[in-house]
N, C-alpha and C positions, 0 to 999 in steps of 0.2 A: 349368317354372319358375313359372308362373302359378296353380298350383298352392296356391304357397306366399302367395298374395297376396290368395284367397277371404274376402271376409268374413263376418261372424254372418250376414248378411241372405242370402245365397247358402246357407248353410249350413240356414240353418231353410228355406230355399226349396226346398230339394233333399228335406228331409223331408217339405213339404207334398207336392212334385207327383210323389213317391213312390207314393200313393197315389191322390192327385185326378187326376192324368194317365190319360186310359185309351183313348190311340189303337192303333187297329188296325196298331199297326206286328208284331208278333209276332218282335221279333228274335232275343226268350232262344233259342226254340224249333230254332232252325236254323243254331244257332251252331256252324262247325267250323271247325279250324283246317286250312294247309294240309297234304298227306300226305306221308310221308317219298317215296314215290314222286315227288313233285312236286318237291324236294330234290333226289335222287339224276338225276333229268333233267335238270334244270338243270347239276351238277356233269358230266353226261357232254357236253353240249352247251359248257360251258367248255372241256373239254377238247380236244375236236374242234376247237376252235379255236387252241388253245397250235401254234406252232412245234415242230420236232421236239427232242429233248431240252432241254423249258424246265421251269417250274416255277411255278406260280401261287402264293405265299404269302399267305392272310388270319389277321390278328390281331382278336381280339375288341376289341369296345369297352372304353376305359377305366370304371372307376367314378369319377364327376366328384363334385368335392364342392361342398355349399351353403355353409356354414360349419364350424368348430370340428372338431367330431367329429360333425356330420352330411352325409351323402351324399344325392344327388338318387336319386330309383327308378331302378333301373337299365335301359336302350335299351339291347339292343343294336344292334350293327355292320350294318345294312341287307343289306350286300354277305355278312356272312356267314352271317344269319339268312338269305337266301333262296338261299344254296348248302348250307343245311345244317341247317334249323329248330334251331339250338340258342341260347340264350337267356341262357347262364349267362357272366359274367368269367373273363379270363387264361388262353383259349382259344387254339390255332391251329390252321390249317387247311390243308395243302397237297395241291394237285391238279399232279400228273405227268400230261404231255403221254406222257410212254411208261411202261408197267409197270417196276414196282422189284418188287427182289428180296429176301427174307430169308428166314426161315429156315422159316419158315411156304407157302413157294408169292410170287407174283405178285402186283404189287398198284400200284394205279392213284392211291392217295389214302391220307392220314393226318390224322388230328385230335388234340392233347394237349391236356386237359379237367383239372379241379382234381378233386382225392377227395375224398369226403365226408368232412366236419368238423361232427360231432356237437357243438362246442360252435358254434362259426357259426350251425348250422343252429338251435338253441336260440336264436337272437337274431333270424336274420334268414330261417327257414325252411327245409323241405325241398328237397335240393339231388339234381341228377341223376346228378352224379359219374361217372368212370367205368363203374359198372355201369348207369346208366342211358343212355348213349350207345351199349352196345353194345347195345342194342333198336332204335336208330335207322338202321339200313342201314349204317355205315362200313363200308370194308375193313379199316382199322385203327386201334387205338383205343389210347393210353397215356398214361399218367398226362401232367401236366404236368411235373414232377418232373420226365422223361427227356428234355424235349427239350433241353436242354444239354449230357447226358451221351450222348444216339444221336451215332454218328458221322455225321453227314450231312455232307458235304463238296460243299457248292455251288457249290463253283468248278468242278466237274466239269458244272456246266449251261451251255448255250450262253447262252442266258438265263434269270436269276429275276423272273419279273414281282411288283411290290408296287408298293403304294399308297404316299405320300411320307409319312417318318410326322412327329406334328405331337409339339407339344411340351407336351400335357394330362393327361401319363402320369405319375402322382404314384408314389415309389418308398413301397413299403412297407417298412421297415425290418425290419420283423421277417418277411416271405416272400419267401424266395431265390428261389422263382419265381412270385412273380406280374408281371403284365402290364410291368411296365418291366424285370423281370431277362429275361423271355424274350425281349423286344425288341432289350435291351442284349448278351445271345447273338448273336442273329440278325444285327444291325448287325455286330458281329467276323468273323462267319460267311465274310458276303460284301461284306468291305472297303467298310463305307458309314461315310466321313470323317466326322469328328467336326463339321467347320465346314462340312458339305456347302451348296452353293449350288444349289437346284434350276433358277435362274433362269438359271445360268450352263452347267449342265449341259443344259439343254434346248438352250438356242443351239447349245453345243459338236456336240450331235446331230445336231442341221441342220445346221449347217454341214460335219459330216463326210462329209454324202451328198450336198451340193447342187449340182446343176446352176447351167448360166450360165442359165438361164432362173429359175432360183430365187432368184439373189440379188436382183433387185430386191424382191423379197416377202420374203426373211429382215431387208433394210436398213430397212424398214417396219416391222418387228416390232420389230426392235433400238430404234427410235428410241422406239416408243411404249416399251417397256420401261425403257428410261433416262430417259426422262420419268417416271417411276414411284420408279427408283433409281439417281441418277447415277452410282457409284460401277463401275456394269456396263462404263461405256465407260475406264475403267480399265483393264481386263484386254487385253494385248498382243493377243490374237487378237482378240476384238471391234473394239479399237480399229483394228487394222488391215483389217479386215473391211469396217468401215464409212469409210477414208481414201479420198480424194477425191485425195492432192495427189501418189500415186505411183501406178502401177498395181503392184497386189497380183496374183500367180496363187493363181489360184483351188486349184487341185492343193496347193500348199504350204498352204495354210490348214488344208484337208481333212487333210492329212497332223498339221500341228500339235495338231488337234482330235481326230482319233484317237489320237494321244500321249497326251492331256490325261486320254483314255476309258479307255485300257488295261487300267488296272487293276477298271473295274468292268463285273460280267458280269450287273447289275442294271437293271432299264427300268423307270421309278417314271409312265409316261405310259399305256402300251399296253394297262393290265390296265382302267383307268377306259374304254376305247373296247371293248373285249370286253365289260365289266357292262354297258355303254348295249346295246349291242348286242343283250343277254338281256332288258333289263328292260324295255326301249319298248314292247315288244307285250306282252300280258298273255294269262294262259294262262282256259278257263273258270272255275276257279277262285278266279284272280284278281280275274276282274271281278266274282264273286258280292259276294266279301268288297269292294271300292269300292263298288258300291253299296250296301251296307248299310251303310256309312261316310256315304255321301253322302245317303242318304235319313234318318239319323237327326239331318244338320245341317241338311236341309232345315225339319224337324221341330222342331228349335231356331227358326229363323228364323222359322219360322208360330207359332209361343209367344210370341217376343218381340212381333212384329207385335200380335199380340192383348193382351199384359199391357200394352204399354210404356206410364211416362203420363210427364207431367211432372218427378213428385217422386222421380224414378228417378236412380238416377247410372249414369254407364259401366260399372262395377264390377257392380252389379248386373245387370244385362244382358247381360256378361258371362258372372254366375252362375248368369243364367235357362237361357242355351245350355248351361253347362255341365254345369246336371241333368237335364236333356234327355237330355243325352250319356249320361250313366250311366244314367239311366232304362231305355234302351234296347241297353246292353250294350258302351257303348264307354266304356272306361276313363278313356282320356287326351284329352287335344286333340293332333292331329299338329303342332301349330307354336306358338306363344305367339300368344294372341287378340288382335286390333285390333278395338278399339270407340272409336270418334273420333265425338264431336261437333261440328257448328260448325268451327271452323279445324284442331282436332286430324285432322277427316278427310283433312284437305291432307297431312298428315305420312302417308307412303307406308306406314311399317313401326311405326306407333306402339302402342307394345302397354303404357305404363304405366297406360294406362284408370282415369284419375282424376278426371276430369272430373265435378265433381257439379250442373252446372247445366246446364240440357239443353233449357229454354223455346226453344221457335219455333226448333228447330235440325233440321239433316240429322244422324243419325246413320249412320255406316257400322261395317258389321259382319262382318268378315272372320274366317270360322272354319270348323274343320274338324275332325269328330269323327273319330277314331284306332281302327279296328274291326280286336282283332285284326291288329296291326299296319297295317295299309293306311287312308292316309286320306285324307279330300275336302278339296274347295279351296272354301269355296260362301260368297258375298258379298252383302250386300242393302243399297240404302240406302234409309230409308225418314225420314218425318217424323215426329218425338216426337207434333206434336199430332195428327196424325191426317189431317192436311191438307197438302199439297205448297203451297208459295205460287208464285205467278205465275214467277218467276225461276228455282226450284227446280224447277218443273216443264219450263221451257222445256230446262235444260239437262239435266234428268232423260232428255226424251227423245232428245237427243243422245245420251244412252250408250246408250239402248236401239237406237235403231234402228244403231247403231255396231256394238254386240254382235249384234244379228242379223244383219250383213253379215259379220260374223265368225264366227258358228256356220253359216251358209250355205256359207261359202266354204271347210269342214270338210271335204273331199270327200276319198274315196280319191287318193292319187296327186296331192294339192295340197300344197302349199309352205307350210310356217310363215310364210313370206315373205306368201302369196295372201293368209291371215288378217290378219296385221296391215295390208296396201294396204287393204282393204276395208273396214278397221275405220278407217282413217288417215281415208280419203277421204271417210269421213260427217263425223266429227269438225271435219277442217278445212272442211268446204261447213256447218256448222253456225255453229261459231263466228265464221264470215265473214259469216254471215248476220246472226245477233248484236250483230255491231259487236265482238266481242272481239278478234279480231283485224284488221290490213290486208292480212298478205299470207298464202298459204297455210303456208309454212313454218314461220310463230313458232306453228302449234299444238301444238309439241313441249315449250312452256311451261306449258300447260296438260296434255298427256299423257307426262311422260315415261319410264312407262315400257313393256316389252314387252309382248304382247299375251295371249301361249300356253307354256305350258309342258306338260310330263310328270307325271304324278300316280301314285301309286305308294305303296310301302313308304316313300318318303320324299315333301314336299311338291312339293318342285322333285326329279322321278324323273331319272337318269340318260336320256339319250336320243342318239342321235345326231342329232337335228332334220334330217333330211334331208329324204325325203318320208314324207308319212302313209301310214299302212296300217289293214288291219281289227284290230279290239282294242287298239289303243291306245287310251289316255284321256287330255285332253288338258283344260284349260282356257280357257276364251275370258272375257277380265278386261279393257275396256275403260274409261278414267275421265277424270273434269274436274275439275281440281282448282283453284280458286280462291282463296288463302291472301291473308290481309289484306296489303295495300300493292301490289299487283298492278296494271300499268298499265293498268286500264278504271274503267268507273266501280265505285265501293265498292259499290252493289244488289249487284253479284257476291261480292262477298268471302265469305270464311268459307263456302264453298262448295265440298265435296270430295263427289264421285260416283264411286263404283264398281259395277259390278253383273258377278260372275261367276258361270259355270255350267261343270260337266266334263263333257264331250262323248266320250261312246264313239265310233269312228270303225269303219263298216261302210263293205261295199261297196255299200248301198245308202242310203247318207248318213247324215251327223250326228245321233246320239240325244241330245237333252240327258236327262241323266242327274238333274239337278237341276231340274227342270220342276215338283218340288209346290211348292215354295218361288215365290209370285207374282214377275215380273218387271214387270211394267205398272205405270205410277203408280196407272192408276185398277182393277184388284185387286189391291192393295197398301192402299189407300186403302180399299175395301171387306170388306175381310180385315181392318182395325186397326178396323171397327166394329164388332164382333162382341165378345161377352163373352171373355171369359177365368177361368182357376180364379182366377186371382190377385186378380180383382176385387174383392174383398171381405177378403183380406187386408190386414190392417194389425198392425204390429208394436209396443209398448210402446216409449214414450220411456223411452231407458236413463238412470237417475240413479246418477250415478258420484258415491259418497262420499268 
């Protein structure tokens, strides 16, 4: 999206360090993408995992639109780019737990892909169609066109596992099968209700298996859930699920709830805990392509540090990371950039990056270069003038030695849980020291949010955060965030800290993977002395007639 929000000054700036740029990164050179091999293991390793006569169902991504009659570049589907390297709209994918039959022999998996469309392809490029899918390892391959018309009869599955679908599927008028008619198929297929309630559907599920030991934990969930949408404790079985003033058995519930299920042989939860499953750990492959995601936004980071001055705005900054990016072979950004000034750092997920005054301020810079699908998380906060002030620094080194308690306590066989205690426990012995806070627990006002995540094909990877293992990559993002009106003294205010790094997890400890990018105030501070190509750039005052 951010994309579309670059200005002239980014734009002439991507031409300059096109050429003035000339670090030793050599990414062109080594670029591949993953192998179909690496695809087809993944798809057998799904399998292994389906129940016996199930069925995996993935649908390609929609084409989202910007405005009018233009569309955003087309992303695909994470989940089925990496069961299947394919790239293209109005796709599906299904993976059988047991061989099927046709006329052809035995067969594990089927894909329906679009034909090529030589007037398309005249607007919008060469497309792989058909013929090009059967080079990619399938068992079986046909048009899109057929899948309304194959007889597949899904109710013949003990289960169909899918993803819950959302509601960004624009119908094309004039293509009886693309991505909303094939969906709109599939929905008839296997009886998925017009007014389906997932929220109501997930309950019904627990409840149809739940132990007496379970309902104290289902009556928990219910509550926070109808905190959310009143409307849930309406429904005859919840409400009596959760009644206090008769006793309900528990058998009859179960019984009602299975009623309620009967008709669908559909699980929209089970398939999301098998992709975490696959994609937590990352294969060598994998982690080739993240780092060279994550060392090209290191690379940004060490640009900015050295160009940034004053007369700079957020946007620009922005811009500088983002020719960096391309410089070096990564396309896109994996998320919409954050570059916060001053109070805008306070703001968690601020990505409008407008801000054009930026004198005696913290800038924060949350980005991540998109390599070949797979991209880093890597965060810096540094000072415009080149200088940390007194305050700025104190709390600067709260998040550093926070985040080092955090990337230590990275260890094989430790708890997502272990990282964020270790990162807590600086934070709040810091800001108690401070005077920011009085008691340990109000530090949840200055930090709120999590500590670690999954990093992947997508920013926040699927994962089942259980315990760590070797080759996962993982983020450690610890901050202080101080937003004007804030109950300490105002020296604090307008005061937002983050400092992240992605951490490869061996069995011999924590690699930070984003280690070129400075983390210390003082080489940070040493590193923004240093010249820059941009130095000497300056651009003509534009005169608009």
């Amino acid at each position: 999206m951010q994309k579309f929000k670059n200005c002239l000054t980014s734009y002439i700036l991507f031409k300059l360090f096109f050429f003035a740029l000339m670090m030793p990164l050599n990414m062109h050179s080594q670029k591949s993408e993953l192998s179909l091999d690496f695809h087809k293991k993944r798809r057998d390793q799904l399998r292994k995992k389906l129940p016996n006569n199930s069925v995996a169902v993935f649908f390609s991504a929609p084409i989202r639109n910007r405005a009018n009659d233009v569309d955003y570049e087309y992303h695909q589907d994470p989940n089925l780019y990496y069961l299947s390297g394919w790239k293209e709209p109005h796709a599906v994918l299904l993976i059988y737990s047991t061989p099927q039959r046709d006329d052809y022999g035995f067969f594990n998996e089927k894909i329906y892909v679009r034909n090529r469309d030589a007037q398309n392809e005249m607007w919008n490029g060469r497309q792989l169609g058909v013929e090009g899918a059967e080079k990619m390892g399938f068992e079986r391959i046909a048009s899109r066109t057929l899948f309304s018309k194959d007889q597949q009869d899904f109710n013949r599955f003990d289960t169909v596992f899918i993803f819950d679908f959302e509601n960004d599927v624009r119908d094309n008028k004039t293509d009886s099968s693309d991505l909303f008619n094939l969906q709109k198929h599939f929905k008839n297929k296997i009886n998925y209700p017009k007014n389906f309630d997932a929220d109501r559907y997930r309950l019904f599920q627990r409840i149809k298996i739940a132990s007496l030991e379970d309902v104290t934990s289902i009556k928990r969930t219910i509550s926070f859930m109808v905190s959310k949408d009143a409307t849930l404790i309406d429904d005859p079985v919840i409400k009596d699920f959760m009644s206090e003033d008769e006793v309900i058995v528990l058998t009859d519930l179960k019984i009602r709830s299975a009623f309620l299920l009967k008709d669908y042989n559909f699980d929209i939860d089970k398939l999301s805990y098998y992709m975490a499953s696959l994609r937590e750990k990352k294969s060598p492959k994998e982690i080739i392509l993240l780092k060279k995601a994550i060392r090209i936004s290191t690379q940004g980071q060490i640009e900015v540090m050295k160009a940034i001055n004053s007369e700079m705005t957020e946007r620009e900054v922005q811009g500088i990371h983002q020719l960096v990016f391309k410089k070096y072979g990564a396309a896109h950004e994996g998320y919409p950039s954050i570059v916060g000034a001053g109070n805008n750092a306070c703001v968690l997920h601020y990505i409008s990056n407008e801000k054009t005054d930026l004198k005696n301020q913290l800038i924060l810079m949350d980005l991540g270069a998109e390599y070949l699908g797979y991209t880093a998380d890597v965060t810096r906060t540094i000072p415009v003038s080149g200088k940390f002030t007194l305050e700025q620094r104190l709390l600067y080194q709260i998040v550093y030695d926070a985040q080092t308690a955090g990337i230590n306590a990275a260890k094989n066989q430790a708890s997502f849980r272990d990282i964020s205690q270790a990162t807590y426990k600086v934070v709040q012995n810091g800001l108690l020291e401070l005077g920011l806070i009085n008691n340990p627990e109000d530090f949840r006002r200055y930090l709120p949010h999590g500590i670690s995540h999954h990093i992947g094909l997508d920013v926040h990877d699927p994962g089942l955060y259980e315990a760590l293992e070797p080759n996962m990559v993982i983020t450690v993002e610890p901050g202080i965030y101080i937003p004007e009106g804030s109950p300490c003294d105002p020296k604090w205010w307008n005061i937002g800290i983050r400092i992240e790094d992605d951490i490869l997890i061996t069995e011999e400890g924590p690699i930070n993977l984003s280690k070129h990018a400075p983390r210390s105030w003082k080489k940070i501070e040493d590193l923004m002395a240093q010249k820059s190509a941009l130095d000497d750039f300056i651009l003509p005052t534009l005169e608009i007639d």
